[in-house]
MARDO-816620 format. One record per residue (C-alpha): residue in one letter; x, y, z. Coordinates in pm, whole numbers, padded with zeros to 5 digits, always signed. Layout:
% MARDO-816620
AXYZ/...
END
This chain:
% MARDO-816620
X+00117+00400-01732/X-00112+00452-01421/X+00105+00208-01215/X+00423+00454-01352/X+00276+00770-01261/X+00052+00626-00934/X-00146+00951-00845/X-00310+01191-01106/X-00114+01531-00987/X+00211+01407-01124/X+00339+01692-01373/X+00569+01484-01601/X+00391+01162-01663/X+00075+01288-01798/X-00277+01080-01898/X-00512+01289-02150/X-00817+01166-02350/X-00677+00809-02387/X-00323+00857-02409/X-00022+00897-02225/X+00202+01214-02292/X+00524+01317-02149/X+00789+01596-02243/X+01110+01402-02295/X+01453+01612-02282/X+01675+01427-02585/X+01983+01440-02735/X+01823+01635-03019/X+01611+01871-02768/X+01305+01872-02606/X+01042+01654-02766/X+00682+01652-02636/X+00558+01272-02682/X+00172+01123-02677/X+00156+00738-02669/X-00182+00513-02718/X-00274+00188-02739/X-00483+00103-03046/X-00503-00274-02990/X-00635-00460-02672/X-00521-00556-02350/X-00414-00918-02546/X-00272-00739-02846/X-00140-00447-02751/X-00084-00211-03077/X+00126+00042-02866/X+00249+00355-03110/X+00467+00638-02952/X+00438+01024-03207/X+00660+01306-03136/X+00374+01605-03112/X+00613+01870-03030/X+01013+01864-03097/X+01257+01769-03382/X+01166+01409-03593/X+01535+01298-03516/X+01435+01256-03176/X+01210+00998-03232/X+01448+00680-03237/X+01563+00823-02856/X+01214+00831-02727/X+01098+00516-02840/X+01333+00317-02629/X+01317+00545-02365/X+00924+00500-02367/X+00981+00138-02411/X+01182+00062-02109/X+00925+00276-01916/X+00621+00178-01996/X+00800-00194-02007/X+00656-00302-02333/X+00980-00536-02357/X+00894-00702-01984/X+00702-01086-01979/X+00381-01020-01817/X+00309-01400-01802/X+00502-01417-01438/X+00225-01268-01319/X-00066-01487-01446/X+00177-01789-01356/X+00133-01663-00975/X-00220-01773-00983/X-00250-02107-00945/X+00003-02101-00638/X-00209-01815-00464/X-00568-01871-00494/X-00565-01558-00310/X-00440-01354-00545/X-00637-01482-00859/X-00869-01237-00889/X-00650-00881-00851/X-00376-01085-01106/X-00708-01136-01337/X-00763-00759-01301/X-00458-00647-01343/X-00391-00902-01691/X-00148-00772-01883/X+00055-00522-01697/X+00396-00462-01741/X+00617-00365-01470/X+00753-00006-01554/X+01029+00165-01511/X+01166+00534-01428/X+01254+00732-01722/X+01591+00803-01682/X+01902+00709-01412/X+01904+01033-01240/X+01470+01065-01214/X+01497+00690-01064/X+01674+00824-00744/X+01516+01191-00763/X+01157+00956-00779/X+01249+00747-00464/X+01457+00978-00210/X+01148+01214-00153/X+00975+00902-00024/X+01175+00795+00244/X+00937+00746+00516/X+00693+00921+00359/X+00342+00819+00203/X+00284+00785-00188/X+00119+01123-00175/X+00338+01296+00031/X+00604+01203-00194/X+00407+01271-00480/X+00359+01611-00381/X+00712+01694-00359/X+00857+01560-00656/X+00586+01794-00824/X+00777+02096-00652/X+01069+01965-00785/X+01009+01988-01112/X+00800+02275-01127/X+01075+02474-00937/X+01389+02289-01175/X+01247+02140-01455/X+01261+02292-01822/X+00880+02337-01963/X+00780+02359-02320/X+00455+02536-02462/X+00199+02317-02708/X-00120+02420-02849/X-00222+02652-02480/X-00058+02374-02254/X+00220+02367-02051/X+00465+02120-02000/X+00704+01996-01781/X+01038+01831-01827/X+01193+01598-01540/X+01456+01809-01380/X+01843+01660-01494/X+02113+01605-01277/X+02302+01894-01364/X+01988+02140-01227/X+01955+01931-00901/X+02395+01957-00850/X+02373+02360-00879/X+02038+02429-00656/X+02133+02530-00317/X+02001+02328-00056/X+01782+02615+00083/X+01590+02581-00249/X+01549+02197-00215/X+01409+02209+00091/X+01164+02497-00008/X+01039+02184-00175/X+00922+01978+00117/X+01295+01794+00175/X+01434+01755+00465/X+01820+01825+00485/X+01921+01512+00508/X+01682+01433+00193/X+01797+01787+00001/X+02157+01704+00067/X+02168+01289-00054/X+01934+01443-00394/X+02224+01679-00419/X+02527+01458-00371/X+02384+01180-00615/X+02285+01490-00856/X+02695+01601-00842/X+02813+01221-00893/X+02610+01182-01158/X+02682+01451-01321/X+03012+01470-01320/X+03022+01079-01436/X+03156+00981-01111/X+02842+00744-01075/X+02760+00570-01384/X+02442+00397-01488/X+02601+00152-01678/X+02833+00031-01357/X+02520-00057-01200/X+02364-00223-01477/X+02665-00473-01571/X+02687-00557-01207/X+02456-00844-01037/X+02165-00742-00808/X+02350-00836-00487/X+02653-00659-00570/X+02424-00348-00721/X+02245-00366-00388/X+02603-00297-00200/X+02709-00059-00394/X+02455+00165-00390/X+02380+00151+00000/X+02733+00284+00036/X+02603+00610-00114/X+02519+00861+00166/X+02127+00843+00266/X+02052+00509+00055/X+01949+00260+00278/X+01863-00119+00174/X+01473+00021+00095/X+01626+00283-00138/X+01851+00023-00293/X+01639-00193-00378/X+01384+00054-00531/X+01646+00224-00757/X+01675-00117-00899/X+01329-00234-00941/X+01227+00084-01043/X+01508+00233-01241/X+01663-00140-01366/X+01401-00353-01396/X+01518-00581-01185/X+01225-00810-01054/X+01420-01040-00813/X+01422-00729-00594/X+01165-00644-00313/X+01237-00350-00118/X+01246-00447+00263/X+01087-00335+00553/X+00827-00097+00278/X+00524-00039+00520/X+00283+00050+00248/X+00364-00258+00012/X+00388-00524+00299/X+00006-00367+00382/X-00089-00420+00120/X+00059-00758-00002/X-00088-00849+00312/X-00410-00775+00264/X-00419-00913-00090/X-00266-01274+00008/X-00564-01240+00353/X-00238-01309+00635/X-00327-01323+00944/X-00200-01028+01191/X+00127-01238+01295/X+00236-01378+00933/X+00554-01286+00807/X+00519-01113+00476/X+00890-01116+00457/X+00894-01530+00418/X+00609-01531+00160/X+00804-01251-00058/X+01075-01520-00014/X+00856-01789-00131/X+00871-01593-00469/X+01167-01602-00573/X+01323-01408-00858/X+00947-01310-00921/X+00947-01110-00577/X+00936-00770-00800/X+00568-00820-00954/X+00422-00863-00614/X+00566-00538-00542/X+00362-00383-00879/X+00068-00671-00765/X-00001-00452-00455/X+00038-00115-00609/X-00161-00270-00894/X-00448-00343-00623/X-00421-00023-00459/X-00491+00174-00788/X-00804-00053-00856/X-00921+00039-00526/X-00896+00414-00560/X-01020+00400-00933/X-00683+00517-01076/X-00712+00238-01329/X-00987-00023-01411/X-00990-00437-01413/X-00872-00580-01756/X-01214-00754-01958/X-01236-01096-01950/X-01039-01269-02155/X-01199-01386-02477/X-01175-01728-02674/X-01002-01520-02945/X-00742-01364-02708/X-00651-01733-02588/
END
């Protein structure tokens, strides 16, 4: 959930006491969600409860939580990196059993990465937090407040006066708005981007105005799941990729992504993985035990 959310201030993906808890807009309404794990890091006993919201929407979160918190994703990938990276061994050892996540929902995938465009994780952060304080529905539960990603149809109608009061720069306000409108209106479909293949996905969506290859590619590791993708020329990751597999100043973190293959996507979550251990945002799994194999 930590490597979902990546800093604490986020207003939508929430972790209290132990559990994660997010207010989920449904078909049926609003429903305010808490998810825990009572099992172990090796046998994960993952349950999702509706706190707040009709029962009916229960069936909608839990695959919506599912493909977020990718509880359906093979974390073995990861631990089969090891032997081929010595390197890497002990931040894959740390990180044992995490699942590469996923954005919530097709619109939040490109209202999550836009803000970020040249910008740092906390910078971006930051502004996505305007965002949906300024356009998100909220929801009241037991003296808490809480906050709803902001849909399409809020980010089509805001002017772009109001987007940028949110840190955006034009450019930025004007591609969130555009994308907002198309998907709206249906005129850009999830679905077409799902049924297509990643190189064809990739093409596609750099012909939208302001998506670049780096945007591309993160709308479809972070919204699809797709884990043959690494998002090019991403300062932050190739720092820290590059620190994690010790390269020297002239190696080409470009060819060892390459080296990877269809498993290019975990080292992307390897190296934000690593950089959450570092600050403390999330601690190394235990050891693994005789009786968790």
């Amino acid at each position: 959930m930590r490597v979902l959310q990546r800093r604490p201030v986020d207003p939508v993906d929430l972790w209290e006491r132990g559990r994660y808890r997010r207010l989920f807009a449904t078909p049926h309404g609003f429903a305010l969600v808490d998810v825990v794990n009572r099992g172990t890091v090796d046998a994960p006993d993952v349950r999702c409860v509706v706190r707040a919201g009709k029962a009916a929407a229960a069936r909608f979160v839990d695959a919506v939580v599912r493909n977020a918190l990718g509880l359906d994703v093979d974390p073995q990938p990861l631990e089969r990196l090891s032997p081929d990276e010595p390197a890497l061994r002990a931040t894959l050892a740390a990180l044992r059993g995490m699942r590469p996540p996923r954005f919530a929902d097709f619109f939040e995938t490109f209202a999550r990465v836009i803000p970020f465009q040249q910008l740092s994780i906390d910078a971006g952060v930051a502004i996505v937090a305007r965002l949906v304080r300024r356009f998100g529905d909220s929801m009241e539960h037991a003296g808490g407040r809480y906050f709803a990603f902001p849909n399409a149809d809020a980010i089509a109608a805001a002017p772009i006066a109001r987007l940028r009061a949110c840190g955006l720069s034009t450019k930025k306000a004007q591609t969130l708005r555009y994308i907002a409108r198309l998907i709206a209106t249906g005129a850009l479909r999830e679905e077409e981007i799902a049924e297509t293949g990643t190189v064809e996905a990739l093409r596609l969506l750099t012909e939208l105005p302001g998506i670049g290859p780096w945007s591309a590619a993160l709308v479809l590791l972070r919204g699809f799941g797709r884990l043959d993708v690494f998002p090019p020329n991403d300062v932050g990751a190739a720092r820290a990729l590059a620190a994690l597999l010790r390269l020297d100043a002239d190696a080409s973190v470009e060819q060892v992504v390459r080296r990877f293959g269809d498993y290019r996507g975990y080292l992307y979550f390897c190296g934000l993985g690593s950089s959450l251990l570092a600050s403390g945002l999330i601690t190394p799994a235990p050891p693994r035990t005789a009786a968790s194999g």
